[in-house]
DOLUMKE-258245 format. One line per field, with one value per residue: residue number from 1; residue in one letter; chain; x, y, z of N, C-alpha, C, CB in turn. Coordinates in steps of 0.1 Angstrom, whole numbers. Glycine has a CB too. Example, Ala and Ser with C-alpha at 12.3 -4.5 7.8 and 13.67 -1.06 7.14 Angstrom:
REM residues 2
i	[1,2]
aa	[A,S]
ch	[A,A]
n_xx	[132,128]
n_yy	[-57,-22]
n_zz	[78,71]
ca_xx	[123,137]
ca_yy	[-45,-11]
ca_zz	[78,71]
c_xx	[132,129]
c_yy	[-33,0]
c_zz	[78,79]
cb_xx	[113,141]
cb_yy	[-45,-6]
cb_zz	[90,57]
REM end
This chain:
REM residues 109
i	[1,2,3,4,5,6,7,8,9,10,11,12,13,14,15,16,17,18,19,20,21,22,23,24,25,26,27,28,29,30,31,32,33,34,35,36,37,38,39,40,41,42,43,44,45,46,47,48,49,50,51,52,53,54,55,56,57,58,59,60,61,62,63,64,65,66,67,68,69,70,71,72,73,74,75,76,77,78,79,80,81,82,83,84,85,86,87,88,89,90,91,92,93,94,95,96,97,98,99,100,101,102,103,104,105,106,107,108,109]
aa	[X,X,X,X,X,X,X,X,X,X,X,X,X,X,X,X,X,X,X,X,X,X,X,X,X,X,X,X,X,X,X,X,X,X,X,X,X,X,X,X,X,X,X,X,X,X,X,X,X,X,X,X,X,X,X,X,X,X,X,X,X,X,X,X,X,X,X,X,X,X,X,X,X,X,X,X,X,X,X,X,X,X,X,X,X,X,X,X,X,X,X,X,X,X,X,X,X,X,X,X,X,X,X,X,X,X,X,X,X]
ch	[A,A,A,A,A,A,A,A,A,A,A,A,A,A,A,A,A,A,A,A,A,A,A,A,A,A,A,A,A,A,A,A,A,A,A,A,A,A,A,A,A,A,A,A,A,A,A,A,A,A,A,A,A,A,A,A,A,A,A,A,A,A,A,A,A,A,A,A,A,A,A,A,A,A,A,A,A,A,A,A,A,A,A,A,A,A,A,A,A,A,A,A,A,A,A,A,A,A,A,A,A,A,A,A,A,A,A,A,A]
n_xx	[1392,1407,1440,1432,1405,1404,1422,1407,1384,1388,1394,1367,1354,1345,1322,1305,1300,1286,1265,1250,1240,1226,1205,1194,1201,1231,1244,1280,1285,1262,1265,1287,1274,1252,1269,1279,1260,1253,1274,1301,1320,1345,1356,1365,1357,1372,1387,1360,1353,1375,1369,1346,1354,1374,1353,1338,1352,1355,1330,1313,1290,1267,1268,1251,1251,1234,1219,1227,1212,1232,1259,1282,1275,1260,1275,1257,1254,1247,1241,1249,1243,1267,1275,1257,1266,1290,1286,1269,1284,1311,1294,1287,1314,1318,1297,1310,1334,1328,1319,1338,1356,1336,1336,1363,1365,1342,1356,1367,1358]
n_yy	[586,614,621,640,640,614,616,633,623,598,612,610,591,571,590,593,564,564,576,566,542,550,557,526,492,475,452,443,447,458,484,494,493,514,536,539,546,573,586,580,566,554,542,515,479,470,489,497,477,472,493,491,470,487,500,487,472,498,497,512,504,472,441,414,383,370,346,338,335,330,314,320,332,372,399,419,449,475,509,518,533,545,549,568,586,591,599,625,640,637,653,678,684,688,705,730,732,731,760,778,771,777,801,807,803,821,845,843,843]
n_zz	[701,711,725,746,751,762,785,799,802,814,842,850,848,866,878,856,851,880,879,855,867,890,882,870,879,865,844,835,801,795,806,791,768,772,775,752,732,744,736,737,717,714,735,754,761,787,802,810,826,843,858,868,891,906,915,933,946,962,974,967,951,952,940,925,913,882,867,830,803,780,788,818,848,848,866,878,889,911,925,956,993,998,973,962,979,970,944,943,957,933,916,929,925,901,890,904,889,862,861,867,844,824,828,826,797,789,789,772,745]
ca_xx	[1392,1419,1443,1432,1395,1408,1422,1396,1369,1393,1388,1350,1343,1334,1311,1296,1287,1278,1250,1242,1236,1216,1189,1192,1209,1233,1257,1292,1280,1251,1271,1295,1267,1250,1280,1282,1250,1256,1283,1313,1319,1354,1354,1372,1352,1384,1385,1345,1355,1387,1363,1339,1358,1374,1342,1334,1366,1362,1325,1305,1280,1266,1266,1246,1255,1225,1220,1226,1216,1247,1271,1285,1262,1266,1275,1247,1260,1237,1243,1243,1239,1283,1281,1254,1272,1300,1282,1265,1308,1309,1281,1291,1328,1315,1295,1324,1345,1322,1313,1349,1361,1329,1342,1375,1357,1337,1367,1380,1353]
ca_yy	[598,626,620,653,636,607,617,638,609,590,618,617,580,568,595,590,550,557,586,556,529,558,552,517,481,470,443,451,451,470,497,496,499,527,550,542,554,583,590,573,552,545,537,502,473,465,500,502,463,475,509,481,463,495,509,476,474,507,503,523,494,458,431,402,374,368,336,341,322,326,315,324,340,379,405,431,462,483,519,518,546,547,547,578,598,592,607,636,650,644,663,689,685,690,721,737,731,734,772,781,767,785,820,814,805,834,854,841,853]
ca_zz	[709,711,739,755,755,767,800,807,806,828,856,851,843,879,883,847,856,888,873,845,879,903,870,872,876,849,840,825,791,791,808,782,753,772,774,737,735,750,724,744,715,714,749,755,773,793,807,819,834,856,865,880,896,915,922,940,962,972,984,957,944,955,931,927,905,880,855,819,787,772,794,829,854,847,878,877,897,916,931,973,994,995,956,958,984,958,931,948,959,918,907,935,923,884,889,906,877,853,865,866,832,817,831,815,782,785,785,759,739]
c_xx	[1406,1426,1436,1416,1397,1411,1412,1388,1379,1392,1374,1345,1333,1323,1303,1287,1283,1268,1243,1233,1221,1203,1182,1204,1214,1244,1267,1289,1277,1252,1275,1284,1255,1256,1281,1271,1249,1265,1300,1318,1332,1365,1355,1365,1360,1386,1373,1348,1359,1379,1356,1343,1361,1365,1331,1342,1365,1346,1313,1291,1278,1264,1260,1250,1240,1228,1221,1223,1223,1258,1274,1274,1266,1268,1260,1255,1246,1240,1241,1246,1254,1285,1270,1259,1287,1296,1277,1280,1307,1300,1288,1303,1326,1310,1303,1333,1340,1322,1326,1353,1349,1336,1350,1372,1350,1350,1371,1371,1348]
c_yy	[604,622,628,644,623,610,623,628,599,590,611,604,573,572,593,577,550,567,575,544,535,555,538,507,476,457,451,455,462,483,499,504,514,540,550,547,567,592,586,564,545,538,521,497,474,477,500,487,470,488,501,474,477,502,497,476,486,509,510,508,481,451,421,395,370,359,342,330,318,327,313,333,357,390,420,442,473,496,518,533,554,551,566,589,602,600,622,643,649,659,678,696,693,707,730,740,735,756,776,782,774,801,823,817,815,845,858,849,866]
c_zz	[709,728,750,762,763,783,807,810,817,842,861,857,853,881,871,850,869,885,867,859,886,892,873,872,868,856,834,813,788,796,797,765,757,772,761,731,738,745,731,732,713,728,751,764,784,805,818,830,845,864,874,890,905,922,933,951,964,976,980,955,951,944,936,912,896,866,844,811,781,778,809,838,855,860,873,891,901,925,947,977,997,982,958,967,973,947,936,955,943,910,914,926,903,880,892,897,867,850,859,853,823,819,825,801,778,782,776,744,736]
cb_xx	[1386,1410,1457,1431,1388,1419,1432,1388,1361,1403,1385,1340,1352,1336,1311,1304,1293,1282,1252,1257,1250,1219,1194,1184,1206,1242,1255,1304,1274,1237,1281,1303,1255,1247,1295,1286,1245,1259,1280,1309,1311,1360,1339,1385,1349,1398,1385,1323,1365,1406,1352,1332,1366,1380,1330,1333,1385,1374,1334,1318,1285,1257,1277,1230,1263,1218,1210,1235,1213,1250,1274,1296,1260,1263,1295,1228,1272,1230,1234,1253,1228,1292,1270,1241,1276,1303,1269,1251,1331,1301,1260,1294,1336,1301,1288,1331,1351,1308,1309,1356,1363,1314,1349,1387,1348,1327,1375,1386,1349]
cb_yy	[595,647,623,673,637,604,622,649,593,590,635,622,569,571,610,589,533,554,601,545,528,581,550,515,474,486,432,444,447,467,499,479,481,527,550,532,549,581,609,563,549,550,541,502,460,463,508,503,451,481,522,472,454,500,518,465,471,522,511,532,491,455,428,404,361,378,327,348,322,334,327,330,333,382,410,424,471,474,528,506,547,534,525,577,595,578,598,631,634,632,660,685,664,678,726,731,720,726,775,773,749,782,826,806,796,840,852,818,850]
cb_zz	[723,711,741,746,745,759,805,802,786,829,854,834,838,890,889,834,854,904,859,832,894,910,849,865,879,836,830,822,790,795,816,782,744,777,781,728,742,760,718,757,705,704,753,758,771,781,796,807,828,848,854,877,889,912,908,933,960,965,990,937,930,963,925,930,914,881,852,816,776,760,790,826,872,838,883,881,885,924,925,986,1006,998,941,957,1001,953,922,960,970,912,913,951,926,879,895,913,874,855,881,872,829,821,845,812,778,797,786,755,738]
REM end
């Protein structure tokens, strides 16, 4: 990715995995391979990790610890109703911007 694209997804990224969560319960992973999915794909595990981790200490998600076959027991992450008021100021916060940054683009054309 392009630096420019780069920091932008850094703004976003919280509100991107907590939109992917309000769908359903994930582990780190399977975040990770749905944003690549989504066309995220050079999107660093290490990155969506440290994002979970802060969206835990600040309150956004509950985790449960759940067995795995291969390995360590994995954290599954789940949207709470702190994580969806968090996303619903995003979304608000997005259209706002979005609106805006379209007007200029219209401009420009």
């Amino acid at each position: 990715m392009g630096n420019q694209m780069t920091e932008m997804l850094k703004g976003t990224l919280e509100g991107i995995v907590l939109a992917l969560l309000a769908d359903r319960p994930a582990y780190g992973y399977e975040i990770t391979t749905l944003l690549r999915e989504q066309g995220f794909s050079d999107l660093a595990e290490g990155t969506v990790y440290a994002l979970l981790i802060r969206i835990e200490q600040r309150g956004f998600v509950d985790v449960v610890k759940v067995p795995s076959e291969k390995g360590p027991p994995r954290k599954v992450y789940s949207i709470n109703a702190q994580g969806r008021e968090q996303l619903n100021e995003f979304w608000t916060t997005w259209k706002f911007l979005t609106e805006r940054i379209e007007r200029l683009h219209d401009k420009e054309t």
